[in-house]
N, C-alpha and C positions, 0 to 999 in steps of 0.2 A: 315288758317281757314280750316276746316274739311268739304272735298265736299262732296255734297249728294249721297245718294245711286242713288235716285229718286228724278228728278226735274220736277216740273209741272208748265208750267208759261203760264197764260193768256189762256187756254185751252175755244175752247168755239163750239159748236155743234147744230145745228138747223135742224127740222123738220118742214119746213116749217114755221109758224108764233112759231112754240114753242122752246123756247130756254130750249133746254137739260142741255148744261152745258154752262156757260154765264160769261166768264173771270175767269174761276178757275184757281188758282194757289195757290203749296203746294210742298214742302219738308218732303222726308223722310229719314234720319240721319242714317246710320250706329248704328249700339246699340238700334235703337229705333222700337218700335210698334207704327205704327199712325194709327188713325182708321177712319173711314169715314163713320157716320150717317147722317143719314136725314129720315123723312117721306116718304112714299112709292109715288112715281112719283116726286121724290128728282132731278135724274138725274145721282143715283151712280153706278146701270147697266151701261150705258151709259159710264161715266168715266173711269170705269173699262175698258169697250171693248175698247177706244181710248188706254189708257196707252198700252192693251196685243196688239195691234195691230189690232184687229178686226175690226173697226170704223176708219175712218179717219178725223178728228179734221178738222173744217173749220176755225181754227185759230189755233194759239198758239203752244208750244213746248213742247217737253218732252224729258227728259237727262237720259240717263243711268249710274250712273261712270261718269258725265259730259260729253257723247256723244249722240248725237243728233239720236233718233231711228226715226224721221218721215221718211216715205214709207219705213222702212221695214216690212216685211212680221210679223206674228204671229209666225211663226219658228225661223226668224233670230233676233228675240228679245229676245225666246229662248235662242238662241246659244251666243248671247251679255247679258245673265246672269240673265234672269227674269224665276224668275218660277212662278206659278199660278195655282190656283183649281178655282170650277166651281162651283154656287151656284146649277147646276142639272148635277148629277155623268152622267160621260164620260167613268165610268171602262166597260170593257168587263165582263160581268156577268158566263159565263160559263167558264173562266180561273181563273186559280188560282189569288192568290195576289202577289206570285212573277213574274208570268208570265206578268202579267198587266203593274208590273213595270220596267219590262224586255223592256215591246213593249215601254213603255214611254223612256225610256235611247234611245235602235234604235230609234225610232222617232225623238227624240231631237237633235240627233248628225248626222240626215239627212242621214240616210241609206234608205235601199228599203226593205218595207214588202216585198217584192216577194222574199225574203232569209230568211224568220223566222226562217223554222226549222232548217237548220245548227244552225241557228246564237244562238236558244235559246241554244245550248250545251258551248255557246262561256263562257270561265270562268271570264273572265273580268264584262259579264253584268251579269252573277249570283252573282258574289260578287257584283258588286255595289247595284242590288236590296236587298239582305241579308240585306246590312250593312244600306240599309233606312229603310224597315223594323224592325230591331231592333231598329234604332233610334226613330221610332214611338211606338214601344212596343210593336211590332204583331209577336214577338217569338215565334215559335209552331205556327203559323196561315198561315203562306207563302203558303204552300201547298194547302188549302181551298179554291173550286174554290169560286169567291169574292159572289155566290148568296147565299153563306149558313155562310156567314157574317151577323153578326149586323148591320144595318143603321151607327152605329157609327164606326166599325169596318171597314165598306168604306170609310167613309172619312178619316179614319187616311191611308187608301191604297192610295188615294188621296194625300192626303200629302206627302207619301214616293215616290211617283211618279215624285211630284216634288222638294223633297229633291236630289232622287236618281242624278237629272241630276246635282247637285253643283253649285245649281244657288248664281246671289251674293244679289240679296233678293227677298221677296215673295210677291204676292198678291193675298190673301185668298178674295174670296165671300161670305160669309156667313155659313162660315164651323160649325156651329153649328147649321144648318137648318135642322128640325126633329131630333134633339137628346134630349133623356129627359136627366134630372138631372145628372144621373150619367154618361153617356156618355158627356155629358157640361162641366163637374168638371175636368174627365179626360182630354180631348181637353184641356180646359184651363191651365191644368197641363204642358203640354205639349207646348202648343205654349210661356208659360213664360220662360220656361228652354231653347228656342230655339231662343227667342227675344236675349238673350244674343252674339250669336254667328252671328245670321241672320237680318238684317232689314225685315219688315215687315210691310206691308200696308193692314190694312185687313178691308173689310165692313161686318159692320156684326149689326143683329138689338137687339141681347141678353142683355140688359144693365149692368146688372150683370157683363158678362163676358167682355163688354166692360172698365168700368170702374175699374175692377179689373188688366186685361191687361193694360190699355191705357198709354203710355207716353204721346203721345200728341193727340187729337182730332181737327178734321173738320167737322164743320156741315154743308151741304146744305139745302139747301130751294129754289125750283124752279128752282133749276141749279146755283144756288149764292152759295157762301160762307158767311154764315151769320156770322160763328164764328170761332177762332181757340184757341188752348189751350190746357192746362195742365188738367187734369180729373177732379180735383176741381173748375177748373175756370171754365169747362163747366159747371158741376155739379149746380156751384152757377151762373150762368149767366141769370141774368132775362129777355132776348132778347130770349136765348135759348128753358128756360123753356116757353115762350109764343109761340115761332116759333114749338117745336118738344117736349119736354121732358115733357110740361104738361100736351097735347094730343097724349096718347098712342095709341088710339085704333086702328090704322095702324100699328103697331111695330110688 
């Protein structure tokens, strides 16, 4: 049987009388995008920061590769093969986008800002940001410091940041947050061609773009798992469409 990239079992988080996340448990498959919707005070913040390390779970597990990451750090989940973007950019705004993805590579692999400048000559981490950068399709943009980029054009700097470190899958936040239409079609473009090679866990509220991506969805509701499924079977789930998908106006 084919182990998970990501294993999430019985996952559960309180805030006092509110239960954030409340026995979640979820598998995300090599070759697969799964996606993770809910209504806004769902609980998928929250799960997120448990999975990166941010948050520490008052219960439950989480597998990397079938290894056990509780109390490591947010670096050393890193370094055990999780990459991730932020649903509010972390880029440095006055550096370029290779340089961005430069500091992200040192960062990841536990070096000391107090070396940059040597290190930004270093040829190893200029190719590896080149080569995420092309992957995301920002050829001819590297050089641009990131604030005279498009909204859309950072979060794909985003992306290559945490392409660059070879993570062994992803968990995107809402990376299509403030992009109109044609920056959404692109992303999409792109996270489909990537689903192939990368598992991917991504929360995101676009429905469009989810159902077009999705292999398999998870819905919350309140910190629960109301549903899980294939994009059609959420699509047509009449639990769903009553819990989240027939009241949009939070989305």
């Amino acid at each position: 049987m084919t182990e998970a990239a990501l294993s999430i079992r019985h996952l559960a988080k309180s805030f006092g009388a509110l239960k954030a996340t409340d026995d979640v448990s979820l598998d995300l498959m090599p070759g697969e995008l799964h996606v993770v919707i809910g209504p806004n005070g769902a609980g998928k913040s929250t799960l997120i920061n448990q999975i990166a390390g941010g948050l520490e779970p008052d219960a439950g597990r989480i597998l990397i590769d079938g290894s056990d990451v509780d109390g490591l750090s947010m670096a050393a989940r890193v370094r055990a093969g999780l990459g991730r973007t932020f649903q509010v950019s972390s880029l440095a705004m006055p550096l370029s986008a290779r340089r961005n993805v430069m500091l992200a590579v040192q960062g990841g692999s536990g070096s000391s800002f107090g070396f940059w400048h040597p290190v930004r000559r270093d040829a190893g981490l200029v190719a590896a940001a080149l080569a995420a950068l092309r992957e995301v399709g920002l050829v001819g943009r590297e050089d641009l410091p990131v604030a005279e980029l498009s909204h859309g054009e950072r979060r794909l700097v985003e992306l290559a940041c945490a392409l660059a470190l070879r993570p062994k899958l992803l968990l995107l936040d809402e990376p299509m947050a403030g992009l109109g239409r044609e920056g959404t079609q692109r992303l999409i473009g792109d996270l489909a061609a990537l689903k192939r090679t990368l598992p991917i866990l991504l929360v995101e509220h676009d429905m469009d773009a989810v159902f077009t991506l999705a292999d398999r969805i998870t819905v919350l509701v309140y910190g629960r798992v109301v549903a899980q499924g294939s994009a059609s079977e959420i699509r047509s789930s009449v639990a769903v469409q009553e819990a989240y998908l027939g009241d949009r106006d939070d989305a």
